[in-house]
C-alpha positions in Angstrom: 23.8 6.9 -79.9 23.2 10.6 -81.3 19.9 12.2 -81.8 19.4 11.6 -86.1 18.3 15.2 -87.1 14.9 16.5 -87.0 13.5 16.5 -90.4 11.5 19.3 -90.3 14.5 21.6 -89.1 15.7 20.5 -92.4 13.4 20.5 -94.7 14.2 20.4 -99.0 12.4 23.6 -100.4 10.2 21.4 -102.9 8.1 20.4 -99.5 7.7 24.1 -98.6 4.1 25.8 -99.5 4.3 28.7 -97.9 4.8 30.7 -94.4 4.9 33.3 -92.3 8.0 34.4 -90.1 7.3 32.2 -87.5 5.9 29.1 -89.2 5.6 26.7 -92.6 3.3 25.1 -94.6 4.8 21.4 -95.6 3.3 19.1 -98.0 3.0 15.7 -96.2 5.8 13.1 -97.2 3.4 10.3 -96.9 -0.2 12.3 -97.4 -3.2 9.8 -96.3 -5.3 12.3 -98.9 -4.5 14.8 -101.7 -3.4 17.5 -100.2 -2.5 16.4 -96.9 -0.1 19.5 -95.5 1.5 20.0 -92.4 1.2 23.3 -90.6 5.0 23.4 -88.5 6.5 26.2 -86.5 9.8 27.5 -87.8 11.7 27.0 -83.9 12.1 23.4 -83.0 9.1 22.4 -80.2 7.7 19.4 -79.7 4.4 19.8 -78.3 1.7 22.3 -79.2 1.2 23.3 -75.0 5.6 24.9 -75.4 5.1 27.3 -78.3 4.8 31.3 -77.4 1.3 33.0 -78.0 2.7 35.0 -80.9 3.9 31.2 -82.6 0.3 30.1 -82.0 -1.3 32.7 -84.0 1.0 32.5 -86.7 0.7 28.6 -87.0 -3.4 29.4 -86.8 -2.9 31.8 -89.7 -1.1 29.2 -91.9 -3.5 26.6 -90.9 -6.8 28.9 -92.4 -4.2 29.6 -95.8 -3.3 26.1 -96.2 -7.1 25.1 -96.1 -8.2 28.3 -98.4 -5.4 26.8 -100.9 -6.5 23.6 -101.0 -10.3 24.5 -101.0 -9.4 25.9 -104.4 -7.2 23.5 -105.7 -8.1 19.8 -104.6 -12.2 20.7 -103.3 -12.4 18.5 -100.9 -16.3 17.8 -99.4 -15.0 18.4 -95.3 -11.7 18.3 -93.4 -9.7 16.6 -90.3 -7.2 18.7 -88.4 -5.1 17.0 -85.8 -1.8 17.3 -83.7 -0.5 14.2 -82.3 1.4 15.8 -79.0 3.7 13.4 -77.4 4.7 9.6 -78.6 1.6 8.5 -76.6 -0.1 10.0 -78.9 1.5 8.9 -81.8 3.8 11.7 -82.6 6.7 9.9 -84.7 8.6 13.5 -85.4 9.6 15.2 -81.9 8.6 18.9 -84.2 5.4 20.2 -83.5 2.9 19.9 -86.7 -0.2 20.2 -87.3 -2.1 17.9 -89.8 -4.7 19.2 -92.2 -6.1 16.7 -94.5 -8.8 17.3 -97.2 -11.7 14.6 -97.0 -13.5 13.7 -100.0 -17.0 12.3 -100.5 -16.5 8.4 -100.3 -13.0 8.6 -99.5 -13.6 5.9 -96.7 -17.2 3.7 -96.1 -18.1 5.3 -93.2 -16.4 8.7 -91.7 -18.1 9.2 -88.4 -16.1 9.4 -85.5 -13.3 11.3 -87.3 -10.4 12.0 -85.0 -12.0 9.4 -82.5 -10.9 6.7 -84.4 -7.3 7.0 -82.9 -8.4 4.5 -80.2 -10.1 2.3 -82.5 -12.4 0.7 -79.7 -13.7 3.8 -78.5 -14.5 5.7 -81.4 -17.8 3.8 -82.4 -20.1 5.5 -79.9 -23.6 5.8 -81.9 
């Protein structure tokens, strides 16, 4: 059965925010928040531990553009960045991406834990 494309090599320009030469700034197909963007590298990669030094910066970059755009458009109250790296992890597209999503005041009851609420049962620690 052949490989179905990676979306991300193939993106429609309405999804495109921005970018730099070696990387994009994607608006989330299925955002959990307004504004939810993706922060992708322009190569194909799958995990954040294969791309060069020179790609790190770059995505980096994007990432601190991406938030300084949305602080001024959408004002969110705090923010969750994340990368799942590997399908262990949850990664459902085999291209590297970075999530940035805008929190809001009372967008959920109770936010503590953040990120450590990807295993459910350990992220309850207080």
């Amino acid at each position: 059965m052949p490989t179905p494309p990676c979306p991300f090599c193939h993106l429609p320009p309405e999804r495109i925010a921005g970018g730099n030469a070696l990387g994009l700034i994607v608006r989330d197909a299925y955002p959990v928040s307004p504004g939810h963007t993706l922060i992708i590298p322009r190569r194909h990669v799958g995990s954040f531990f294969e791309i060069t030094p020179d790609e790190r910066a770059a995505l980096l970059a994007l990432l601190d553009e991406a938030r300084e755009g949305l602080a001024r458009s959408h004002q969110p109250a705090a923010w969750n960045i994340g990368i799942n790296d590997g399908p262990a992890a949850g990664q459902t597209v085999p291209h590297l991406h970075i999530h940035l999503i805008p929190r809001y005041a009372g967008d959920v009851e109770d936010p503590r834990g953040g990120v450590r609420w990807v295993v459910a049962g350990k992220a309850r620690y207080w």
